[in-house]
Chimera marker file (.cmm) of the C-alpha trace (Angstrom):
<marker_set name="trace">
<marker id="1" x="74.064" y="96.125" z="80.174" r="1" g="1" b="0" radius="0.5"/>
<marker id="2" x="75.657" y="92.706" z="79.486" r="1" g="1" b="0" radius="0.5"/>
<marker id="3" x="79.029" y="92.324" z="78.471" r="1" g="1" b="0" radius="0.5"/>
<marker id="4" x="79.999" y="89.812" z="75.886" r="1" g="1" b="0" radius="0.5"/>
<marker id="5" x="83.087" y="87.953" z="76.465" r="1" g="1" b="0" radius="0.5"/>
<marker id="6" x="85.622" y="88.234" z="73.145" r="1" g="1" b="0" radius="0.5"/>
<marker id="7" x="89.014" y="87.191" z="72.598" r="1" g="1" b="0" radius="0.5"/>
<marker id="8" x="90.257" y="90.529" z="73.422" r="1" g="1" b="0" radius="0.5"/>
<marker id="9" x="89.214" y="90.848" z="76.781" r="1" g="1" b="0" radius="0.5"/>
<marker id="10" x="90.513" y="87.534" z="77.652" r="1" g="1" b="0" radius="0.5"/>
<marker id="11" x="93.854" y="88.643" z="76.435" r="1" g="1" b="0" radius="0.5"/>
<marker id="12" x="93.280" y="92.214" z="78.189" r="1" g="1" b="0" radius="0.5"/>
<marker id="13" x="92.839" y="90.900" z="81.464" r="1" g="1" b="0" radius="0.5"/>
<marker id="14" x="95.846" y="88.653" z="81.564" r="1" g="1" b="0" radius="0.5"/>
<marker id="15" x="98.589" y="91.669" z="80.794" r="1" g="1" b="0" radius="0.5"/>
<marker id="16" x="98.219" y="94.524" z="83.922" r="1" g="1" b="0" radius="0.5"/>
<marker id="17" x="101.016" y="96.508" z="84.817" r="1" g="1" b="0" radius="0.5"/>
<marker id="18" x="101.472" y="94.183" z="87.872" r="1" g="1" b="0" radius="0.5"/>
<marker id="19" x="103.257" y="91.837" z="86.040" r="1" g="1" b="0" radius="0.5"/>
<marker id="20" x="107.025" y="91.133" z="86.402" r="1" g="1" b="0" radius="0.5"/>
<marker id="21" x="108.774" y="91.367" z="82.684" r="1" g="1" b="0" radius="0.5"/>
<marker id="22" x="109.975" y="87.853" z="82.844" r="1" g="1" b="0" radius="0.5"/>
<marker id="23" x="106.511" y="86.639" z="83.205" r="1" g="1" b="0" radius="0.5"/>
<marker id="24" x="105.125" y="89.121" z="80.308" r="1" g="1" b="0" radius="0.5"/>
<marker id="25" x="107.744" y="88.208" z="78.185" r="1" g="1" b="0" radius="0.5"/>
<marker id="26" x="107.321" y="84.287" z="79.143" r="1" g="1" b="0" radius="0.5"/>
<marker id="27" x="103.959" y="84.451" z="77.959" r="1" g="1" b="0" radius="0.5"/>
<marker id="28" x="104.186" y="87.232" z="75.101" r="1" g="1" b="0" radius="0.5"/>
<marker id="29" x="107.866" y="87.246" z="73.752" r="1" g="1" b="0" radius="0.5"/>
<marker id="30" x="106.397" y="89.453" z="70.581" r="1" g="1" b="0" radius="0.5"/>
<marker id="31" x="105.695" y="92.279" z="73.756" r="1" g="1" b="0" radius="0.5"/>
<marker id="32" x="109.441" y="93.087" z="73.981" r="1" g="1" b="0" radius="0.5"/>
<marker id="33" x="109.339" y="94.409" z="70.901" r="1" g="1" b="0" radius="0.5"/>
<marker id="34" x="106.192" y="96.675" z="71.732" r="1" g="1" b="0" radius="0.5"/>
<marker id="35" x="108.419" y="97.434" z="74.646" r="1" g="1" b="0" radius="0.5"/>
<marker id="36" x="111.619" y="98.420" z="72.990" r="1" g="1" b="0" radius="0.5"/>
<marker id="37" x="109.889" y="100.712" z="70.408" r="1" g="1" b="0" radius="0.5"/>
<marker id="38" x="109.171" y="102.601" z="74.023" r="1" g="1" b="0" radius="0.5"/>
<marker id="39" x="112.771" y="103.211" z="74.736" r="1" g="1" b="0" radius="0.5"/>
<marker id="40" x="112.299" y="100.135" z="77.518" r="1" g="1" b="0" radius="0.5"/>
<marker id="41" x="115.789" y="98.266" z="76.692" r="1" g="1" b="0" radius="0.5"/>
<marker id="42" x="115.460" y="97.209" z="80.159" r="1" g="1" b="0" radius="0.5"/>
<marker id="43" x="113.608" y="93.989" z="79.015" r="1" g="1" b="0" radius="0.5"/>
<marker id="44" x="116.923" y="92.282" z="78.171" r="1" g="1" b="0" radius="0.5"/>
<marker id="45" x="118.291" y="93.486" z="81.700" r="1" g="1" b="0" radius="0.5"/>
<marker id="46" x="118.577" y="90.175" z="83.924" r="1" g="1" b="0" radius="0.5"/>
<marker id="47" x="117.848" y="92.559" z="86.778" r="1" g="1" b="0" radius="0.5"/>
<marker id="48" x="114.821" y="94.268" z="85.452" r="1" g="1" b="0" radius="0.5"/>
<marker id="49" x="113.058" y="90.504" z="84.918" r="1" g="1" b="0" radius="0.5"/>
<marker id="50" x="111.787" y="90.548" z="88.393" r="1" g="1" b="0" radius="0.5"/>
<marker id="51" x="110.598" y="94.270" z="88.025" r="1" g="1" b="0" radius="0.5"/>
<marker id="52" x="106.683" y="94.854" z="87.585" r="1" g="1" b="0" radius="0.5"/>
<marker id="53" x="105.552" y="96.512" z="84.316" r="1" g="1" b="0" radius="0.5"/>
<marker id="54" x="104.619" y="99.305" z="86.342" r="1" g="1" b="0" radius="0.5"/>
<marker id="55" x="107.711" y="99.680" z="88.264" r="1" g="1" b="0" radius="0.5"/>
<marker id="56" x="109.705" y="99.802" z="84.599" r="1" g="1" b="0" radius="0.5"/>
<marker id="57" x="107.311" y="102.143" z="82.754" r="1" g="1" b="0" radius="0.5"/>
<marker id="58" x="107.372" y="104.608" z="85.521" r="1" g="1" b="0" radius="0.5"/>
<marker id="59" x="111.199" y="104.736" z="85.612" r="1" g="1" b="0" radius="0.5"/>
<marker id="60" x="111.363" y="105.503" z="81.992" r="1" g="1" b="0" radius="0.5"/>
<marker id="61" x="108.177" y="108.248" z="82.508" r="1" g="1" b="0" radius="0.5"/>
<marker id="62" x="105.714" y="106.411" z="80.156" r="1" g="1" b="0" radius="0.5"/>
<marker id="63" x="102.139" y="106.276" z="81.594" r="1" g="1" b="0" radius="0.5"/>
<marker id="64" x="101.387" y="103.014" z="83.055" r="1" g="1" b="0" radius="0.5"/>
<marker id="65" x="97.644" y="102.463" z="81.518" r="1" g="1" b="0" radius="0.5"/>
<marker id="66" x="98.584" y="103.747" z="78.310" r="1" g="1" b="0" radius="0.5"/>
<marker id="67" x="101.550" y="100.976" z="77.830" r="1" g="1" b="0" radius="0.5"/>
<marker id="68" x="99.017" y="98.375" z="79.071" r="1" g="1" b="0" radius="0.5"/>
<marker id="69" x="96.125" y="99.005" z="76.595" r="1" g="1" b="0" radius="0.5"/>
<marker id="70" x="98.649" y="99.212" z="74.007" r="1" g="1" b="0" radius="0.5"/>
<marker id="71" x="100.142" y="96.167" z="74.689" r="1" g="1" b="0" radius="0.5"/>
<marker id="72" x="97.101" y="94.537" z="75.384" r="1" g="1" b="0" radius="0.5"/>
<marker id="73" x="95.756" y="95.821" z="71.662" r="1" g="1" b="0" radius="0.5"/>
<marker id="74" x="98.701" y="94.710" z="69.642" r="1" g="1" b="0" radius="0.5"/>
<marker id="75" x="98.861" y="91.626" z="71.214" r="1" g="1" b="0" radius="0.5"/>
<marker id="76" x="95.130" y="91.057" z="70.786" r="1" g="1" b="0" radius="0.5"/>
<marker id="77" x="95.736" y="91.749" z="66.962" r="1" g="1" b="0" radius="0.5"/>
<marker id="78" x="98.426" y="89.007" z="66.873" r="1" g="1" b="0" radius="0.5"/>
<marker id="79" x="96.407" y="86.685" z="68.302" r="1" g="1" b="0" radius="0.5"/>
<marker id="80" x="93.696" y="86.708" z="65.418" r="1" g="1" b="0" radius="0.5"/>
<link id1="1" id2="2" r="1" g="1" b="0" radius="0.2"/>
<link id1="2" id2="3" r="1" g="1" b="0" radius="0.2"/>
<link id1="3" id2="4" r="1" g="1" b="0" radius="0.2"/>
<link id1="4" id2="5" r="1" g="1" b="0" radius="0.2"/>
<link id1="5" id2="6" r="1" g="1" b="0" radius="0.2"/>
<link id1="6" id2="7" r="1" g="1" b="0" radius="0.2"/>
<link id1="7" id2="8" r="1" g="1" b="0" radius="0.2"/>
<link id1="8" id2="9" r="1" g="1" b="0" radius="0.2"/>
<link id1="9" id2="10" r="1" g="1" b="0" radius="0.2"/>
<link id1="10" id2="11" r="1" g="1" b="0" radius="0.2"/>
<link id1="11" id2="12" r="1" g="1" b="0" radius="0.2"/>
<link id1="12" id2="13" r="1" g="1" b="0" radius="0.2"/>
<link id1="13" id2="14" r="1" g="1" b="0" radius="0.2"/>
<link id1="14" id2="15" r="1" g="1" b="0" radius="0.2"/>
<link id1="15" id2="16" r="1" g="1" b="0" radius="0.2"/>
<link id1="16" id2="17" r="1" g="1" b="0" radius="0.2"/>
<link id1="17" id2="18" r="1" g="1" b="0" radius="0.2"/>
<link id1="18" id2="19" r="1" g="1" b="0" radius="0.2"/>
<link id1="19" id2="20" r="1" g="1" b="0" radius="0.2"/>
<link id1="20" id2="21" r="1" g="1" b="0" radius="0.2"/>
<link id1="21" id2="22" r="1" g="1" b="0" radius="0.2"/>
<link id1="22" id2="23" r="1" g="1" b="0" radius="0.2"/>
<link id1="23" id2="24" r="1" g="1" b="0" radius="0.2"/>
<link id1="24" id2="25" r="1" g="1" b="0" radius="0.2"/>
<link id1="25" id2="26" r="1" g="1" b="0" radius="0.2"/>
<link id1="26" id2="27" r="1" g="1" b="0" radius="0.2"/>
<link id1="27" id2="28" r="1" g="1" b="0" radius="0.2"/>
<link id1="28" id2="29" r="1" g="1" b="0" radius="0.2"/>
<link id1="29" id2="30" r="1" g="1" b="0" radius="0.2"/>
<link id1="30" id2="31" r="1" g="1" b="0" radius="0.2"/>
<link id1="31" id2="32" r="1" g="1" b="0" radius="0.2"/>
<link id1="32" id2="33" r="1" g="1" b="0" radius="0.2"/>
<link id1="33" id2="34" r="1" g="1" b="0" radius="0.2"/>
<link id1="34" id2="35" r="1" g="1" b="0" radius="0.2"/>
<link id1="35" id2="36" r="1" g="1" b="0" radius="0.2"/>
<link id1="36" id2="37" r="1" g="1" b="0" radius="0.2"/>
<link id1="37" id2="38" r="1" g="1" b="0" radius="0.2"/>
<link id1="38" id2="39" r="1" g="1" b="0" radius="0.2"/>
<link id1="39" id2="40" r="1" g="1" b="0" radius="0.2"/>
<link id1="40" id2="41" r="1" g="1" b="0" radius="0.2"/>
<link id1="41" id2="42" r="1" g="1" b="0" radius="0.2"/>
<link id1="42" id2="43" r="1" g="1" b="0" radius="0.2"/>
<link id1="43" id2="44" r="1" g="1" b="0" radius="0.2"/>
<link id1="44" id2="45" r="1" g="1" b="0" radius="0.2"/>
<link id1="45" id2="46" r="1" g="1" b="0" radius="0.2"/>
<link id1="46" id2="47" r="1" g="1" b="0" radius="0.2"/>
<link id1="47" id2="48" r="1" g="1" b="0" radius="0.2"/>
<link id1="48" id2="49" r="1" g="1" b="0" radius="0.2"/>
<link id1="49" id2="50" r="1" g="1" b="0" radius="0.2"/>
<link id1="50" id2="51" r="1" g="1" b="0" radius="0.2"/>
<link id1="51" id2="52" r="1" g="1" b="0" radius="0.2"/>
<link id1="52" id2="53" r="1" g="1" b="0" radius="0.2"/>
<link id1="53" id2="54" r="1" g="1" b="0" radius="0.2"/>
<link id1="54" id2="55" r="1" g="1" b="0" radius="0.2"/>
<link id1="55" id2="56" r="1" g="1" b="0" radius="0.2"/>
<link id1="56" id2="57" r="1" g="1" b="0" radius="0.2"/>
<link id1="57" id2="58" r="1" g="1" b="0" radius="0.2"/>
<link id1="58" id2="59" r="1" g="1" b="0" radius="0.2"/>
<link id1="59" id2="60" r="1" g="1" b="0" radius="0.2"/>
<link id1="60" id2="61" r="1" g="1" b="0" radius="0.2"/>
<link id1="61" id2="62" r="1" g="1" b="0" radius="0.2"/>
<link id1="62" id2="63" r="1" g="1" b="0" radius="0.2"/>
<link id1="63" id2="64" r="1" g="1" b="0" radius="0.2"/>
<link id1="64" id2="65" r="1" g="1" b="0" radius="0.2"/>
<link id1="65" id2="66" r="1" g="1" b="0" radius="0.2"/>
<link id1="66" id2="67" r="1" g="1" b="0" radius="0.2"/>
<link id1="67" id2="68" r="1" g="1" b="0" radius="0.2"/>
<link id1="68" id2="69" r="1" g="1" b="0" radius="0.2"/>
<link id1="69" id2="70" r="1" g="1" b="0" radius="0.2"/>
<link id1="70" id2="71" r="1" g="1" b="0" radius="0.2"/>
<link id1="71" id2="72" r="1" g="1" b="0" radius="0.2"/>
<link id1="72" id2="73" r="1" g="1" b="0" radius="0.2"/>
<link id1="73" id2="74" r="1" g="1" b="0" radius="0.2"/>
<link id1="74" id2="75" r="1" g="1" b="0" radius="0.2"/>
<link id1="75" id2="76" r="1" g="1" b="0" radius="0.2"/>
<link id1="76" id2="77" r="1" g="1" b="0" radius="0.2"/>
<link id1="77" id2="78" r="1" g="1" b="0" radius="0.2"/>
<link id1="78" id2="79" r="1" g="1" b="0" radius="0.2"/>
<link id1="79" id2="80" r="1" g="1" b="0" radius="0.2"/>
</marker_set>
């Protein structure tokens, strides 16, 4: 099966959970919002910018993948 290329995945693949909040929030400012609304108030930390997404969402017990495909939806949506 072939995979067509859309907008979304293009988006999808450049967010992981590997990525440090300063960068994610570099390149998507609208995700701290997305971020906040998950209790994550570390985003305006100065020490939490160098932190992955991965290393946040697992200090404040929120499911890694989940916060990632979210993310990577409603900042798919924006996009259009």
């Amino acid at each position: 099966m072939v995979k067509k290329k859309t907008k979304d995945r293009k988006i999808a693949k450049k967010i992981s959970g590997k990525m440090s909040f300063s960068e994610l929030l570099g390149k998507y400012p609208q995700a701290a919002e997305i971020l906040m609304s998950k209790g994550m108030s570390c985003v305006g930390c100065p020490m939490a910018m160098q932190e992955s997404l991965e290393m946040g969402a697992r200090a404040h017990g929120i499911d890694v993948k989940k916060l990632v495909d979210e993310l990577n939806k409603k900042l798919a949506k924006s996009k259009k």
